[in-house]
MDTraj code that builds the backbone (N, CA, C; nanometers):
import mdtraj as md
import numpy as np

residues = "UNK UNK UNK UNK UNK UNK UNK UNK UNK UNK UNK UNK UNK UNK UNK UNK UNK UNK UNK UNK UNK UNK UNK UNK UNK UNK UNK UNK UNK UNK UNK UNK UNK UNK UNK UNK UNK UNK UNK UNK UNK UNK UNK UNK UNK UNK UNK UNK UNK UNK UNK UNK UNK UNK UNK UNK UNK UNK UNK UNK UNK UNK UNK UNK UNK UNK UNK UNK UNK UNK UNK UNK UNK UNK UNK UNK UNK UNK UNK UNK UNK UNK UNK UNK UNK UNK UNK UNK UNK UNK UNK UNK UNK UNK UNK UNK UNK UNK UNK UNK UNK UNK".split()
xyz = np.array([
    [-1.8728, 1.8040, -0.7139],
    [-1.8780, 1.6751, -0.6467],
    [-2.0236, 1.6277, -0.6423],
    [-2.0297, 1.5220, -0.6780],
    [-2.1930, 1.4004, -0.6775],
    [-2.2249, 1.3979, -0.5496],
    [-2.3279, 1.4787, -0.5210],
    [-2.4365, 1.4246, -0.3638],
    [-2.4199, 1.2737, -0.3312],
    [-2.4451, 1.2277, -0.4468],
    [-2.4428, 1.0437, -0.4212],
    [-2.2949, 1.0266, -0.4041],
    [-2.1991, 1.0662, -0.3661],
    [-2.0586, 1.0008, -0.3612],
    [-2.0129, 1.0600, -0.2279],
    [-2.0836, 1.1255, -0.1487],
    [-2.0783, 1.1498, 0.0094],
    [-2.0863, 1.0977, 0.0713],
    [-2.0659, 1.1031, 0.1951],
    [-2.1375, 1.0330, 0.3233],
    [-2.0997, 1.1736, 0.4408],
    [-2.2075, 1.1712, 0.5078],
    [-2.1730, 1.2492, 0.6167],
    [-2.1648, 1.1709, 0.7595],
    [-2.0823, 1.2758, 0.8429],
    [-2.0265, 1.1995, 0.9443],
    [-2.0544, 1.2533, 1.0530],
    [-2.0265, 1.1997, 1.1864],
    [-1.9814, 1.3000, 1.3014],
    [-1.9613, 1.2109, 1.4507],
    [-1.8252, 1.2618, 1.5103],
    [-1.8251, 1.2121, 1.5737],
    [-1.7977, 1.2769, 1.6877],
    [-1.7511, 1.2910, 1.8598],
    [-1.7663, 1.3619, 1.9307],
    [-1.8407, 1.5384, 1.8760],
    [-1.7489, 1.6285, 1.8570],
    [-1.8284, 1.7536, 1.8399],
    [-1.7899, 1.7618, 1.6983],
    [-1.7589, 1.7053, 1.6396],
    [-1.7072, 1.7303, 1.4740],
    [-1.8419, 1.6745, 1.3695],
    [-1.8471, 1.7523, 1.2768],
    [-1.9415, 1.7057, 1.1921],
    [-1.8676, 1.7226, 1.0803],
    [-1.8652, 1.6358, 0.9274],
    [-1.8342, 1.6952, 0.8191],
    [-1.8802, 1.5760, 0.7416],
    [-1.8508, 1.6114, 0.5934],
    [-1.8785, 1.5380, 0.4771],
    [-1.7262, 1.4532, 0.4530],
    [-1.7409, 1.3391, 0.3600],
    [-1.6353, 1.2590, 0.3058],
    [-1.7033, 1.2096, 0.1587],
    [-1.5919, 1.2293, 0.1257],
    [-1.6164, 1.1842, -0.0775],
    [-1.5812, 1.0419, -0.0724],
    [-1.6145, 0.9339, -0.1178],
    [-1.5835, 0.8531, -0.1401],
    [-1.6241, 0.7351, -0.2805],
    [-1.5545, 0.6205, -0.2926],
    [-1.5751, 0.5344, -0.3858],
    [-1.5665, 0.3987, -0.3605],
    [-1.5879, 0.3169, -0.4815],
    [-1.5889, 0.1821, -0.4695],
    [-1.4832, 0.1984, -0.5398],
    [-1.4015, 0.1010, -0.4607],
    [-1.2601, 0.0051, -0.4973],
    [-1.2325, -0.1082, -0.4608],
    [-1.2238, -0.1990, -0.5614],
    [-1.1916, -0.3346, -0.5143],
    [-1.3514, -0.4013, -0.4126],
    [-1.4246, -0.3457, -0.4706],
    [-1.5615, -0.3693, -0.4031],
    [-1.5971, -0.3050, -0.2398],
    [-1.4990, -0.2521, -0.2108],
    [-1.4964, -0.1583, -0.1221],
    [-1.5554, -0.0755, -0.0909],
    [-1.6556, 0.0142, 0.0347],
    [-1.6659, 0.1583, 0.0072],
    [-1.5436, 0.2323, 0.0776],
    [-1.4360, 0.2817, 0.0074],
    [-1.3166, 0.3649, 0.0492],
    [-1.3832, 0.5403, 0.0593],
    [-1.2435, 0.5957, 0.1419],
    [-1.2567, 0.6910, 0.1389],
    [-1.0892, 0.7939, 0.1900],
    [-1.0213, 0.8618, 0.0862],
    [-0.9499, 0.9268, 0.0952],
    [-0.9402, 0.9993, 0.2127],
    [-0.7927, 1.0184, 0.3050],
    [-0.8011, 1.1153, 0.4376],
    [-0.6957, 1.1791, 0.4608],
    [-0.6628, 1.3039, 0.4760],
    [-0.5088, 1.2887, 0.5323],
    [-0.4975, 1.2165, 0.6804],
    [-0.4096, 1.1634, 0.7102],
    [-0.3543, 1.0879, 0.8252],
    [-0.3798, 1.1236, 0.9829],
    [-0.3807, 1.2574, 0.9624],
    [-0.3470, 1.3118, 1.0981],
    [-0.4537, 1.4465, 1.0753],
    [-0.5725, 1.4057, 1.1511],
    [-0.6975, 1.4417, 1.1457],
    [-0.8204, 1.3859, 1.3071],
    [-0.8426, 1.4666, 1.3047],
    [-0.9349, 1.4107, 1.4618],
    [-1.0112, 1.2873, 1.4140],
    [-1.0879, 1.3392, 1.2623],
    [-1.1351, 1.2098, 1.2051],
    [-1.0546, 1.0510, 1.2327],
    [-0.9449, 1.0528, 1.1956],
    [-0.8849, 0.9151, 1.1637],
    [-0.8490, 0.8889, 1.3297],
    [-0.8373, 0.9842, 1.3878],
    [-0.7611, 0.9419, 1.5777],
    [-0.8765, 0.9242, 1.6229],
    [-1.0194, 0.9858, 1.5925],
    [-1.1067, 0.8846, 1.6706],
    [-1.1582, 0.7356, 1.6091],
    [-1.1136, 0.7370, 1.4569],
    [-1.1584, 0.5771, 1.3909],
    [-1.0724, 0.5375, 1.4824],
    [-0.8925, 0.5407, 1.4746],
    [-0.7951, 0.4759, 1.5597],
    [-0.8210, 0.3705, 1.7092],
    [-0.9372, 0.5001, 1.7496],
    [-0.9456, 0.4402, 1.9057],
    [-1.0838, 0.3590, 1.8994],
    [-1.1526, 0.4211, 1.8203],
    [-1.3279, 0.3422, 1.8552],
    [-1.3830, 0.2048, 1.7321],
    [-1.2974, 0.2497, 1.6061],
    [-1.3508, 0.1658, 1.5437],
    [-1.4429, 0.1584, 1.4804],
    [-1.5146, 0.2954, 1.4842],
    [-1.6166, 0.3138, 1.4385],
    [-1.6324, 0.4404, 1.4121],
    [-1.7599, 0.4770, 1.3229],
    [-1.7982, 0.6403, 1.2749],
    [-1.9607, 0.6441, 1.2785],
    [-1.9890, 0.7169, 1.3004],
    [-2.1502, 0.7541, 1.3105],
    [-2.1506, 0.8219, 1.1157],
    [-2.2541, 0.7586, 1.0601],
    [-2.2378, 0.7426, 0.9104],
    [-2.3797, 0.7669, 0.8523],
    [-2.3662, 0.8630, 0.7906],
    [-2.5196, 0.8386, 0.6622],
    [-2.4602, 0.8828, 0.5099],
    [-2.5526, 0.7922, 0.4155],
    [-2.5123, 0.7714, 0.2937],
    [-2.6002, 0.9018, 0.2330],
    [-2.7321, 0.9501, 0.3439],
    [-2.8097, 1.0340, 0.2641],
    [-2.7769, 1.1559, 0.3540],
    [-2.7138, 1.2540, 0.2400],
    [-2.6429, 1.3790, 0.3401],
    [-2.7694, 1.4797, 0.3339],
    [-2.8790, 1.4263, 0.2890],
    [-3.0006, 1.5467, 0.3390],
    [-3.0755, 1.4775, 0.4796],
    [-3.0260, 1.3654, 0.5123],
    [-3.1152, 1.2804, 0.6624],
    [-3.0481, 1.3340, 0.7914],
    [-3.1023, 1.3443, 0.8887],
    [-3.0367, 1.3942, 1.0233],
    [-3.0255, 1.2642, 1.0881],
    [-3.0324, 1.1201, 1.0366],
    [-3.0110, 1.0407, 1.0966],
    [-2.8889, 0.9750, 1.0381],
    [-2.8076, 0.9222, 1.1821],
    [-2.6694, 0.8255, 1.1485],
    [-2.6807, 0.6983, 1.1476],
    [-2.5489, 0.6147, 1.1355],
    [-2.5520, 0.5175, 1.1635],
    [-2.4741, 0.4618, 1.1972],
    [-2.3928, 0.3842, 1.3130],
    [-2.2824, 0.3588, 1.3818],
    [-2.2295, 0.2335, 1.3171],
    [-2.1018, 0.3047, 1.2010],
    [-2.0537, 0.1757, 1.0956],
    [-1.8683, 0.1438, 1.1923],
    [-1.8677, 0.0154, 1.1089],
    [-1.7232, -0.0319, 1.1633],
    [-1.6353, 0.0288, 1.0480],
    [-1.5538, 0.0805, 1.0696],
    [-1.4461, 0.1028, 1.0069],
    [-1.3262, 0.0850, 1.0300],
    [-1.1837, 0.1053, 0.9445],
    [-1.0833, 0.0742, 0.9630],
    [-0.9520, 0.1981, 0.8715],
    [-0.9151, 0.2216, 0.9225],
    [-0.8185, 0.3124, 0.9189],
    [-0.7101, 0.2040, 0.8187],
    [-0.6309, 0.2088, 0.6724],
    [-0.5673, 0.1407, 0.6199],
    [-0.3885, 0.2707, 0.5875],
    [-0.2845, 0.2345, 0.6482],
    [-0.2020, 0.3304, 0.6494],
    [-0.0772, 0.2528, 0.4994],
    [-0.1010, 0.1582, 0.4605],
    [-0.0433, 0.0419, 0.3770],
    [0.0072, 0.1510, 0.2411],
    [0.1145, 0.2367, 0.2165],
    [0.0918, 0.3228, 0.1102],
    [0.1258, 0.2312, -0.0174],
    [0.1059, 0.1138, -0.0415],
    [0.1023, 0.0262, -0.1718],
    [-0.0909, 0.0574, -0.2005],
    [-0.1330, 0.0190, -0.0829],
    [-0.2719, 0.0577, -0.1069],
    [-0.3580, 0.1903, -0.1020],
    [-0.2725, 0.2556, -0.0265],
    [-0.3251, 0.4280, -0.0393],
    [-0.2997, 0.4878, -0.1542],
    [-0.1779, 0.4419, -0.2387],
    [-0.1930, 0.4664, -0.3621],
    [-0.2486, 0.4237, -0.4991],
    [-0.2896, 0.2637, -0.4259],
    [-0.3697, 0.2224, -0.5774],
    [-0.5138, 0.3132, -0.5969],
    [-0.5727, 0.3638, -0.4129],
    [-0.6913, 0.3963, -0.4037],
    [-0.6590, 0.5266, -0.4680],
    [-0.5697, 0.6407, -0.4396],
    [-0.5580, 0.7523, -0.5412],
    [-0.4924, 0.7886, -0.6431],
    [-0.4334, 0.6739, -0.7187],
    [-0.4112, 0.6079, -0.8607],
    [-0.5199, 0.6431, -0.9093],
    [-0.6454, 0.5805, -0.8285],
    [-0.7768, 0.5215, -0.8897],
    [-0.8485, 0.6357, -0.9425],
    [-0.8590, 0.6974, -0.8233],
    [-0.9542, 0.8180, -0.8011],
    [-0.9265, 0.9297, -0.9379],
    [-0.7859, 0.9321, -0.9402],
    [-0.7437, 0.9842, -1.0568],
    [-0.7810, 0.9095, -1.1911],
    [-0.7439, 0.8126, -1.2281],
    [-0.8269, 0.7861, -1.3618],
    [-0.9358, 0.7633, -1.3703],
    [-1.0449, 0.7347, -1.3204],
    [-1.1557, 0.7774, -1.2759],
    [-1.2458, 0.9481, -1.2972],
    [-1.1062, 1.0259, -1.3026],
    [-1.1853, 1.2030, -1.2688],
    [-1.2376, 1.2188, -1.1503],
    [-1.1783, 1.1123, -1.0739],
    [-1.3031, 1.1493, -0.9225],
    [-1.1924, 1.1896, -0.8228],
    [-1.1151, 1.2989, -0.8179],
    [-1.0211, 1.2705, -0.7075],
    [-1.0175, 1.4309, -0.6725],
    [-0.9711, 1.4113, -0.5219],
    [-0.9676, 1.5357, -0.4629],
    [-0.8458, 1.5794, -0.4011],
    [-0.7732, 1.4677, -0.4015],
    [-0.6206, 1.5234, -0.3601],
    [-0.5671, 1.5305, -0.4531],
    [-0.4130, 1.6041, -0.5098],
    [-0.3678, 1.6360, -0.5994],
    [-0.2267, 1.6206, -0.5792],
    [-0.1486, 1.6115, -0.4155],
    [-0.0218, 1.6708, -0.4444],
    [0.0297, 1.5463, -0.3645],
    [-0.0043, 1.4063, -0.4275],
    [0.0384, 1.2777, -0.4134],
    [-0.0257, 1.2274, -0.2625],
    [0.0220, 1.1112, -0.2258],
    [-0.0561, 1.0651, -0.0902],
    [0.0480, 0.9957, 0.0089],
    [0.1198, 1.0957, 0.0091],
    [0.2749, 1.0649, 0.1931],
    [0.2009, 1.0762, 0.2624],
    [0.0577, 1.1545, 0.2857],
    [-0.0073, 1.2162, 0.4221],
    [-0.1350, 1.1651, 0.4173],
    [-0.1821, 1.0845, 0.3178],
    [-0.2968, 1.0646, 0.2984],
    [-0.2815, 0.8761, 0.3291],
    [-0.4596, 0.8683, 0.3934],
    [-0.4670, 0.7049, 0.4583],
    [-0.6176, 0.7282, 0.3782],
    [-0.6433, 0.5477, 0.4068],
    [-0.7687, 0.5517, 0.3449],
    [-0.8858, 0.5117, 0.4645],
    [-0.9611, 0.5359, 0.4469],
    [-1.1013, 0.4608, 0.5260],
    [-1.1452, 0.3744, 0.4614],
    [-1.1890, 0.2452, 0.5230],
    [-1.2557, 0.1576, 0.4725],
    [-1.3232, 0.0729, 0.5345],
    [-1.4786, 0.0816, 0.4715],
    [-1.6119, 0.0414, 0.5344],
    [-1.6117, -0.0708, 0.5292],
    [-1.6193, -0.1769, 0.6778],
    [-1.7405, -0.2747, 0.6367],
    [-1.8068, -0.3068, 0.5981],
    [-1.8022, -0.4455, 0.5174],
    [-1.9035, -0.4610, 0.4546],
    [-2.0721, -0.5392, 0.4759],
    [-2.0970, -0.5280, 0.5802],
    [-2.1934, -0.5594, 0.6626],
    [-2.3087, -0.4967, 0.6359],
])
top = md.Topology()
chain = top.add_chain()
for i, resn in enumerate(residues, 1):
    res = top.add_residue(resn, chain, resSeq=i)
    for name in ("N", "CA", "C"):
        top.add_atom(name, md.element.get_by_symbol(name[0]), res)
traj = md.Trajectory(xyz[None], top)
């Protein structure tokens, strides 16, 4: 996986990385559904965000949780012809993230 196609995150006590891409001019990002990640986008609307996963600094982006599976699958349609994909065993459980573009 490309350093440049990360973002790191964290929100209450959770820290982790997310792979993501441009779609549809988008910055998306593949999730399964039911994840502390997506139940705190759910409630706040937001993610504490850096594009540079060697910086200890964040940045408090708007996001949006998209559950639409016409569109959860064009995004890992995509990812797949592309070579860039990390799920494999289709997307019933999988939602997407998607950044503001601000």
């Amino acid at each position: 996986m490309n350093k440049k196609s990360l973002i790191k995150f964290y929100h209450d006590n959770e820290k982790g990385l997310m792979h993501y891409v441009i779609f549809e001019r988008d910055v998306v990002v593949l999730s399964e559904l039911k994840t502390k990640k997506v139940d705190y986008i759910n409630e706040h609307g937001k993610l504490n965000v850096s594009f540079n996963v060697d910086s200890d600094t964040f940045d408090e982006v708007t996001v949006t949780v998209v559950t639409d599976k016409e569109y959860v699958g064009k995004v890992y349609n995509y990812m797949h012809e592309i070579n860039n994909a990390y799920f494999f065993d289709g997307y019933d459980t999988l939602c997407v993230i998607k950044f503001d573009k601000k």
